[in-house]
Biotite code that builds the C-alpha atoms (Angstrom):
import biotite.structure as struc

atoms = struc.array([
    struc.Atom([35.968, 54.225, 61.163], chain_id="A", res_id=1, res_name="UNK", atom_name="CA", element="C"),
    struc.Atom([32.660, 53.454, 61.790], chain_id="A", res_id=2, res_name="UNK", atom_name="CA", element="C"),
    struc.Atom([31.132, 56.185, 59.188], chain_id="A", res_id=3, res_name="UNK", atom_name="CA", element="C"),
    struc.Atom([33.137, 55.023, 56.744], chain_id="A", res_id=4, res_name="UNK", atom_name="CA", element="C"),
    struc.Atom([31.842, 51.487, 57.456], chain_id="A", res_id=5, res_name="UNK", atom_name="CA", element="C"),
    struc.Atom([28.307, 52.778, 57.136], chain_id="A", res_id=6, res_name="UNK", atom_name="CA", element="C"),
    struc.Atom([29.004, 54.105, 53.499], chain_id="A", res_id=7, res_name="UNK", atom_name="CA", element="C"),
    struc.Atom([30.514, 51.039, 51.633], chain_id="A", res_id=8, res_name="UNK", atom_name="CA", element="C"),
    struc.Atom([27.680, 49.868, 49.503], chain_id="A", res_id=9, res_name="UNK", atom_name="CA", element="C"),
    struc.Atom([26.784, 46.378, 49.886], chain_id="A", res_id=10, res_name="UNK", atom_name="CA", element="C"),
    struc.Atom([27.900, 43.637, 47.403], chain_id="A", res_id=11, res_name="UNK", atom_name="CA", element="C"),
    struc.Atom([25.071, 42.661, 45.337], chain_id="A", res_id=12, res_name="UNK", atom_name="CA", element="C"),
    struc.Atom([24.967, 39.746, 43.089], chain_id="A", res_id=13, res_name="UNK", atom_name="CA", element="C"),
    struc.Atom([22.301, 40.085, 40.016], chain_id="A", res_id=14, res_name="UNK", atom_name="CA", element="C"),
    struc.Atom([22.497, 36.225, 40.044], chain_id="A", res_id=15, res_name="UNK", atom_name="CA", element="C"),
    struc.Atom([21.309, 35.526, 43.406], chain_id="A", res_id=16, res_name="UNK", atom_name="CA", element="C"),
    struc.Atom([17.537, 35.302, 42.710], chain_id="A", res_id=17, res_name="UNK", atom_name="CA", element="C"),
    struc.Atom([18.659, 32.917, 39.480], chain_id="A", res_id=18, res_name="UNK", atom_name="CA", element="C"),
    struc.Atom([20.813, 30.256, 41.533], chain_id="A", res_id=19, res_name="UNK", atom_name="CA", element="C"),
    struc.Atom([18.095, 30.614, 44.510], chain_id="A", res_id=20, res_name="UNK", atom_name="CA", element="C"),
    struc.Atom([15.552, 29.349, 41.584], chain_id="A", res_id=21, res_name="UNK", atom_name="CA", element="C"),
    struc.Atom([17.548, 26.888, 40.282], chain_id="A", res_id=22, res_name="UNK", atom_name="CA", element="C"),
    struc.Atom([18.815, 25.461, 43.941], chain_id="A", res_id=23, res_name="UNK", atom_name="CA", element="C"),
    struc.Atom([15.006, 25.169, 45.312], chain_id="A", res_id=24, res_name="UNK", atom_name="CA", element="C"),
    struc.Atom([13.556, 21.145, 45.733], chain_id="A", res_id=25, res_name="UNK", atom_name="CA", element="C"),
    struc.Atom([11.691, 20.198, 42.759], chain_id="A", res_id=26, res_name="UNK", atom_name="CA", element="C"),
    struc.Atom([12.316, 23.419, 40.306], chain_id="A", res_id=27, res_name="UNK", atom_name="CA", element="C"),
    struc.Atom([14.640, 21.720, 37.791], chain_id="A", res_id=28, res_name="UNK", atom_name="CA", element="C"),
    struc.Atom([14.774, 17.603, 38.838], chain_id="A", res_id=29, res_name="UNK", atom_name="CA", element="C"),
    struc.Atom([15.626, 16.093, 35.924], chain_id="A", res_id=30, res_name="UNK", atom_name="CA", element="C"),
    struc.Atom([14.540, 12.310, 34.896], chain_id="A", res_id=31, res_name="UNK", atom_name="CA", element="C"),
    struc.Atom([17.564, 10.594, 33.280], chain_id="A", res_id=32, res_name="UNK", atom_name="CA", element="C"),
    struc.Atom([17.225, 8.127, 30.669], chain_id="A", res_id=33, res_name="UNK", atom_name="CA", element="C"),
    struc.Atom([20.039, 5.721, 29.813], chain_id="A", res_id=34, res_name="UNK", atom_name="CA", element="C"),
    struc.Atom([21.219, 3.015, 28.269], chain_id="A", res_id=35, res_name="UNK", atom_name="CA", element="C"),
    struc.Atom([23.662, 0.203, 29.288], chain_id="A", res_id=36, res_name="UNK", atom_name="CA", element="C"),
    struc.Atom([25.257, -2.495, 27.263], chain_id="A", res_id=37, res_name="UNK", atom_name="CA", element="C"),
    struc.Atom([25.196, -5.804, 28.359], chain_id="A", res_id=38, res_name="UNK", atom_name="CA", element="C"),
    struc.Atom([26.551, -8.130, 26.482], chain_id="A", res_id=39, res_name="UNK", atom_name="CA", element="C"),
    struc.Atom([26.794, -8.656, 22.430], chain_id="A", res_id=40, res_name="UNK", atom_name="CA", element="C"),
    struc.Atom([23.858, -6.682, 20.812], chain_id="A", res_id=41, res_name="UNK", atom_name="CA", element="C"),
    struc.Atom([21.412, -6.659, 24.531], chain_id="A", res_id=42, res_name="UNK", atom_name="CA", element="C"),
    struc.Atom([21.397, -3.705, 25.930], chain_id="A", res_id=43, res_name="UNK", atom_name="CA", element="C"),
    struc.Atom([19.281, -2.356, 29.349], chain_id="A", res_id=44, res_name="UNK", atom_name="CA", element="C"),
    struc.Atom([17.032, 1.259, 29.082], chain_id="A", res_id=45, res_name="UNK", atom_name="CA", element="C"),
    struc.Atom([17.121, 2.901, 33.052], chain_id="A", res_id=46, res_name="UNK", atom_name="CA", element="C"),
    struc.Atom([14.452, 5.523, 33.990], chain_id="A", res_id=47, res_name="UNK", atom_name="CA", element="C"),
    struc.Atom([15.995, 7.235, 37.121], chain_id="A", res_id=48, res_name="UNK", atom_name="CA", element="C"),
    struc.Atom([14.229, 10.363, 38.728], chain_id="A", res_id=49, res_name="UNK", atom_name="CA", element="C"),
    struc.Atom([10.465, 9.971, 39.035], chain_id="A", res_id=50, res_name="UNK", atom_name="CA", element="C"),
    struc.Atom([9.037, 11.598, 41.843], chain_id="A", res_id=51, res_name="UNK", atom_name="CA", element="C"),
    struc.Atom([7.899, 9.278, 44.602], chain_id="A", res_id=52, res_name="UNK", atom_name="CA", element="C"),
    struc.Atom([4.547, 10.068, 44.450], chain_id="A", res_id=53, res_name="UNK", atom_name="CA", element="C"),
    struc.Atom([4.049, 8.215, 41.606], chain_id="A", res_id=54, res_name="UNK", atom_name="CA", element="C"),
    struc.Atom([3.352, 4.157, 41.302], chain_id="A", res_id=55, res_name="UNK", atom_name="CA", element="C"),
    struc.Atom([6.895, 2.586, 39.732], chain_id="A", res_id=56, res_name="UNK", atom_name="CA", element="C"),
    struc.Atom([5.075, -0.923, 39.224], chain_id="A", res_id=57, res_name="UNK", atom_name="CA", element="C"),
    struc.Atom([2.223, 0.836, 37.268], chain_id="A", res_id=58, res_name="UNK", atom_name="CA", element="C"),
    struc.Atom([4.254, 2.779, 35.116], chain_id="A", res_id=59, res_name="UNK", atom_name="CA", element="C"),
    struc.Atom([6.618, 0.008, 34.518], chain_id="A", res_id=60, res_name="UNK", atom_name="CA", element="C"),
    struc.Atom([3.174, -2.081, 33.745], chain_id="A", res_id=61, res_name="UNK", atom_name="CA", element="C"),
    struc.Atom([2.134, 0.214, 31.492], chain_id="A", res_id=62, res_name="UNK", atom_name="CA", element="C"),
    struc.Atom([5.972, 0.690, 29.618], chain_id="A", res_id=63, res_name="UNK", atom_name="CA", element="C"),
    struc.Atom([5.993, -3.027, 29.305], chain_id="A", res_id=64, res_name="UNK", atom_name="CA", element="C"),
    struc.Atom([2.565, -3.220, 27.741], chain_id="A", res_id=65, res_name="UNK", atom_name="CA", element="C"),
    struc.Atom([2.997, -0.618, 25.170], chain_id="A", res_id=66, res_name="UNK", atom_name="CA", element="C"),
    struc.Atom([6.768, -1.858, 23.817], chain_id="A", res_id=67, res_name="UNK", atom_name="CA", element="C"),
    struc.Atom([6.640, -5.413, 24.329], chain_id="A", res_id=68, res_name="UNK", atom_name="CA", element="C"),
    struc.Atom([9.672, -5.718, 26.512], chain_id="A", res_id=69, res_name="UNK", atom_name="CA", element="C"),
    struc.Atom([10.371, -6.837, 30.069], chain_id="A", res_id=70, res_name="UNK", atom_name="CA", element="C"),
    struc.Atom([11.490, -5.189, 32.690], chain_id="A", res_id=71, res_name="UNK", atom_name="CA", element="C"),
    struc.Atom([11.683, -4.531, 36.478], chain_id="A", res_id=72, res_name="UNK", atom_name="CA", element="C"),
    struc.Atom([11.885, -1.782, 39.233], chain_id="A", res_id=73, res_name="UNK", atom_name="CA", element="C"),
    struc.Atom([14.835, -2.019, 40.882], chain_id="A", res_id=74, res_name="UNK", atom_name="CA", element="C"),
    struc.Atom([16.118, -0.396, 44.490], chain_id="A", res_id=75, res_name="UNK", atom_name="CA", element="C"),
    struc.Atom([19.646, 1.782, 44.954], chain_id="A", res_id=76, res_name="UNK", atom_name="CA", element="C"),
    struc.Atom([20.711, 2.859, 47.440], chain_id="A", res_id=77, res_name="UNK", atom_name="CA", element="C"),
    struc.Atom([22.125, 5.971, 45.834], chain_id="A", res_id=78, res_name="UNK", atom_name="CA", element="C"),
    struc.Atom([19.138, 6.514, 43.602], chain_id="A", res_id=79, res_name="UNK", atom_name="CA", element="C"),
    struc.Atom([16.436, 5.311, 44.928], chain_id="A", res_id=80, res_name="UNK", atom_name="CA", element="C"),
    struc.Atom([13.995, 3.353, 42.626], chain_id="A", res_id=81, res_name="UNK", atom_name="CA", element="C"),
    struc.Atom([14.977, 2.813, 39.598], chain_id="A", res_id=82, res_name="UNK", atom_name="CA", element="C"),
    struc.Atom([13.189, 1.431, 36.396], chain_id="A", res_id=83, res_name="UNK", atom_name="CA", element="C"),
    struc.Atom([15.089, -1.006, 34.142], chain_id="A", res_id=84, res_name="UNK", atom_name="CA", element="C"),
    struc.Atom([13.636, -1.989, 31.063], chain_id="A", res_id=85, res_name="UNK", atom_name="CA", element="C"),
    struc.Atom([15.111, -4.520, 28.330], chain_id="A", res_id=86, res_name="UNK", atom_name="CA", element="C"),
    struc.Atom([16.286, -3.091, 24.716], chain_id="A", res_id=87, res_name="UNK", atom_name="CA", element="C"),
    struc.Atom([17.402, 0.065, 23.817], chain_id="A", res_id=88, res_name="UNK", atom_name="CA", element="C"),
    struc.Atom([14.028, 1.943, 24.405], chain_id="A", res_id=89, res_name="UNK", atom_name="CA", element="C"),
    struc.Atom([15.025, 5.334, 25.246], chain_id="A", res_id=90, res_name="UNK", atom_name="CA", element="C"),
    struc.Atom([13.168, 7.225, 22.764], chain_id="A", res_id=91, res_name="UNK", atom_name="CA", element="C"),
    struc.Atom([10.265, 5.282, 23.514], chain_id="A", res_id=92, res_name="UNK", atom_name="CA", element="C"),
    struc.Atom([10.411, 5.931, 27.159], chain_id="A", res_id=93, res_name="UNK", atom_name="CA", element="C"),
    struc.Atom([10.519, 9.811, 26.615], chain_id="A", res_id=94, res_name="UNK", atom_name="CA", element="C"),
    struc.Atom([7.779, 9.846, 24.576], chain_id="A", res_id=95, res_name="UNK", atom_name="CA", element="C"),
    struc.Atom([5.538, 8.004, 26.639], chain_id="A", res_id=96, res_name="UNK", atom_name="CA", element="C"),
    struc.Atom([6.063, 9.956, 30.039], chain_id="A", res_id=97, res_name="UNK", atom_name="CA", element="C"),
    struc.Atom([5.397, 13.200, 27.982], chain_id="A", res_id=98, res_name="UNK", atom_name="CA", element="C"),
    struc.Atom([2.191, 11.817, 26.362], chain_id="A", res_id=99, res_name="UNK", atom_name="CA", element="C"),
    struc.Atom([1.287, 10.617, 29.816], chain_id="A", res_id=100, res_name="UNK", atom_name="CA", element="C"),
    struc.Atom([1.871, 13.662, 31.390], chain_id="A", res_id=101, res_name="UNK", atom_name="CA", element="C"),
    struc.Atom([3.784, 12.297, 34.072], chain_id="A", res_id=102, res_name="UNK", atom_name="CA", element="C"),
    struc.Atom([7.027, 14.677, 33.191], chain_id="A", res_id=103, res_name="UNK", atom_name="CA", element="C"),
    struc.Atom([7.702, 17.777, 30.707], chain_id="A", res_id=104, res_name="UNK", atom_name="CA", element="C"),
    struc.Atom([9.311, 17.376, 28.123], chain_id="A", res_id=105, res_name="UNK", atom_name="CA", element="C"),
    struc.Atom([12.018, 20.353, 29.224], chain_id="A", res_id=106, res_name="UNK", atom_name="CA", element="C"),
    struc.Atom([12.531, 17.902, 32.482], chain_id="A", res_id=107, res_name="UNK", atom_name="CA", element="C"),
    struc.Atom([13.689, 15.008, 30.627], chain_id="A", res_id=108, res_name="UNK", atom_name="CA", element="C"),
    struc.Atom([17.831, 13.703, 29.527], chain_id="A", res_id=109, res_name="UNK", atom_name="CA", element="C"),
    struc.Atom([18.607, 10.969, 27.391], chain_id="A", res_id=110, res_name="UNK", atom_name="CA", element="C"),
    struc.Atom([21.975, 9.426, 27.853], chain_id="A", res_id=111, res_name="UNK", atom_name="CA", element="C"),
    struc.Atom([24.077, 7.420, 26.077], chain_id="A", res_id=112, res_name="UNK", atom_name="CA", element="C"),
    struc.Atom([25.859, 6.372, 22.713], chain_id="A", res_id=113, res_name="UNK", atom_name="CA", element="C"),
])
């Protein structure tokens, strides 16, 4: 029993080193960019996903600035700080972190209708 133990080949996945990629902290976090109706024609544009190394307040100082909107940073307790921004400004929002460098462009989903 024991030799015949010895010779039964190991199960080997080819996918292992592909899921062990995709499963390690900060290879494939993904910034989500949505939109929420609110009520009649407003609508509200959520940035969820920086890392927390960067400044919310200054990038929500600088989103403000550069699309004429208001907005705030706002704290779940799920998510963790989140960005809200008034309008439907989703495109706008994508562009800018890519031009700023703050996220790839590869890193970034935009959600909603």
């Amino acid at each position: 029993m024991s030799e015949l133990d010895i010779q039964v080949p190991s199960a080997y996945d080819p996918f292992a080193d592909a899921n062990a990629e995709n499963s390690g902290a900060g290879s494939k976090d993904y910034v989500h960019i949505r939109v929420q109706q609110r009520n009649g024609r407003k609508s509200l544009t959520t940035v969820q996903g920086l890392k927390k190394e960067f400044s919310y307040n200054k990038i929500l100082k600088d989103l403000k600035k550069e699309f004429c909107c208001n907005g705030t940073v706002v704290q779940d307790p799920e998510l963790g700080q989140v960005i809200q921004l008034q309008g439907d400004q989703r495109k706008n929002v994508s562009s800018f972190l890519v031009q700023a460098g703050i996220v790839k462009k590869e890193h970034i989903k935009i959600h909603g209708f």
